[in-house]
C-alpha positions as CSV (number, residue, x, y, z in Angstrom):
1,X,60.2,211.8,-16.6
2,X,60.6,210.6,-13.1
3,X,63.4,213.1,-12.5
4,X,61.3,216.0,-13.6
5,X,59.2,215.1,-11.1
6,X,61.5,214.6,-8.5
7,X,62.9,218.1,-9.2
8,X,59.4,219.6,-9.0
9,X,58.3,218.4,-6.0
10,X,62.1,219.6,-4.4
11,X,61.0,222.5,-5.8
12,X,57.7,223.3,-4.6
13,X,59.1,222.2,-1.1
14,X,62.4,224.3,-0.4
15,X,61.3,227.6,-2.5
16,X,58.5,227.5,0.7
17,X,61.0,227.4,3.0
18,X,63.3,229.7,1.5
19,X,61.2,232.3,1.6
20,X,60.0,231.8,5.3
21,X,63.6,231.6,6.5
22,X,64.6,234.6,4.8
23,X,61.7,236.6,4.8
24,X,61.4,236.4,9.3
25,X,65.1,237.3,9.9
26,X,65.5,240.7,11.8
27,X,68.2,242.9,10.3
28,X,71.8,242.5,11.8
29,X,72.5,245.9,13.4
30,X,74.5,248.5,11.9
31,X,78.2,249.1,13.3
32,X,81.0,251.7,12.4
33,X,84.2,252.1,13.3
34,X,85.6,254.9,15.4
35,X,89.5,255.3,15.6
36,X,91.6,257.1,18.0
37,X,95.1,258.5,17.1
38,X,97.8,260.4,18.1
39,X,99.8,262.6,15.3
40,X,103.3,263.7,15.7
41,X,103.3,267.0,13.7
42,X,107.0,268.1,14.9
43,X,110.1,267.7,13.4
44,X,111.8,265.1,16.6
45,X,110.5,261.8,17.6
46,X,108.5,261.4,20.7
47,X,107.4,258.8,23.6
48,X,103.1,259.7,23.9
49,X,102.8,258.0,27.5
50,X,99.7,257.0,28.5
51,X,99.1,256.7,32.1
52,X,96.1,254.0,33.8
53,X,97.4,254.0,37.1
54,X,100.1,252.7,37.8
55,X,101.0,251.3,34.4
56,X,102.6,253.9,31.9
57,X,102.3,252.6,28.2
58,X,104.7,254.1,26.0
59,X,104.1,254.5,22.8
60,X,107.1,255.7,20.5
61,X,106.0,258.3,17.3
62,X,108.4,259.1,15.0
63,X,108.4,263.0,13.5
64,X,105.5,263.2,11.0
65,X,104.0,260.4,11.9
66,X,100.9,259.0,13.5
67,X,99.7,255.7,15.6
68,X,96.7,254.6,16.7
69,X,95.7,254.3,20.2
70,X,91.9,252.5,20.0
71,X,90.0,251.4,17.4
72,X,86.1,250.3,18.1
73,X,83.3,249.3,16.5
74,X,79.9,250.4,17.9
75,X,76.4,250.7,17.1
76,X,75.8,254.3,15.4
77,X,72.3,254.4,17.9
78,X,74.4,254.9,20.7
79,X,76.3,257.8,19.5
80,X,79.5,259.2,19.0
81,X,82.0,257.3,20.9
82,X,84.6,259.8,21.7
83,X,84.9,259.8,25.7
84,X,85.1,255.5,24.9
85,X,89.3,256.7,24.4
86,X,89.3,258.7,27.3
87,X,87.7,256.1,29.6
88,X,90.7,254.7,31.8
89,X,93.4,256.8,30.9
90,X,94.7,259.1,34.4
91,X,97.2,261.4,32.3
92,X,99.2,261.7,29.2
93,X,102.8,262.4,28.9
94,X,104.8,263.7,26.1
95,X,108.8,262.9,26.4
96,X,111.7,264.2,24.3
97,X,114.7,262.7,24.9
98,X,113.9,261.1,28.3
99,X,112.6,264.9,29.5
100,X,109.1,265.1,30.6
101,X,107.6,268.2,27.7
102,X,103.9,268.2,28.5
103,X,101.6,266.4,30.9
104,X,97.7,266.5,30.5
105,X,95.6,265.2,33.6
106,X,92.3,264.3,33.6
107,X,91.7,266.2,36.9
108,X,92.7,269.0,34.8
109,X,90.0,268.6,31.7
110,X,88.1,271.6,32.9
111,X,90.9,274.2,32.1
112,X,90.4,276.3,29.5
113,X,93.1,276.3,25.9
114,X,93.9,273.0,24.5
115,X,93.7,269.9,26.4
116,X,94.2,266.2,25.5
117,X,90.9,265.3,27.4
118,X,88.2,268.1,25.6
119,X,86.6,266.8,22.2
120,X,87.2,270.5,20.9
121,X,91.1,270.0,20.8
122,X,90.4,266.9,18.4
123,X,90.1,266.8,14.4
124,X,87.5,264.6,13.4
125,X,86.8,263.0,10.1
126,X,84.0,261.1,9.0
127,X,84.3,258.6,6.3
128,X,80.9,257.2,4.5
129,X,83.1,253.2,3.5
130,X,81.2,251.2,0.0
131,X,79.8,248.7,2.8
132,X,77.5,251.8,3.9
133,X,79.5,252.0,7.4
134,X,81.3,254.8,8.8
135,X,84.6,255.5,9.5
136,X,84.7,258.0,12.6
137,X,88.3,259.2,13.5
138,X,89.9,261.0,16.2
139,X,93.2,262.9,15.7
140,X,94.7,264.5,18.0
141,X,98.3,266.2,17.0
142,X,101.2,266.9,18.9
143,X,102.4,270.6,17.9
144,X,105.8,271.8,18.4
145,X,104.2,274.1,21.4
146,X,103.8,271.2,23.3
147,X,107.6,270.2,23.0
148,X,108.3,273.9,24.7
């Protein structure tokens, strides 16, 4: 009898404070992923350089292949990310067989055709994931054109 009690009266106090804790907590904010990547759509392996400065980082793609260059995660109220890749990066370089085969500067954005640094020259998929987050991603692919 005395533990029925007990177990009422533990009741009646934590059910109170259950709901108060839960019930006052703000709702954690909402972040999706955006991905960057660079596609190798030719038939030879390449070295994508990316350029910050003085620092070149190579990064070697295999033919038919892809790699990511950035991933983030970001709140969806502040947009679409996609200048976040483009950020600190001076220039790209695309090498075949230790020969330089294209070079895209930043300086250089504002040319018209394709270019490494405007949003247009970029697939973009977005992916609705079961958690109810996003999956924004970037492509851009390296063509045979750009080995010439």
């Amino acid at each position: 009898m005395k533990i029925r009690k007990i177990i009422k009266l533990l009741c009646c106090i934590s059910f109170p404070c259950c709901i108060s804790f839960s019930s006052c907590d703000p709702p954690l904010p909402h972040y999706d992923k955006c991905i960057w990547r660079i596609e190798n759509n030719t038939n030879k392996s390449i070295i994508f350089n990316i350029v910050v400065g003085q620092n070149i980082e190579p990064i070697h793609i295999a033919a038919g292949e892809f790699t990511t260059i950035q991933t983030k995660y970001f709140l969806i109220e502040d947009g679409e990310p996609f200048g976040d890749v483009l950020e600190n990066k001076d220039s790209i370089i695309i090498m075949l067989n230790d020969q330089v085969k294209k070079t895209w500067r930043k300086t250089d954005s504002d040319k018209s055709g394709r270019h490494f640094y405007n949003q247009s020259s970029w697939s973009f998929d977005r992916t609705r994931r079961k958690t109810h987050s996003e999956h924004y991603i970037f492509t851009f692919t390296i063509e045979d054109e750009d080995l010439n």
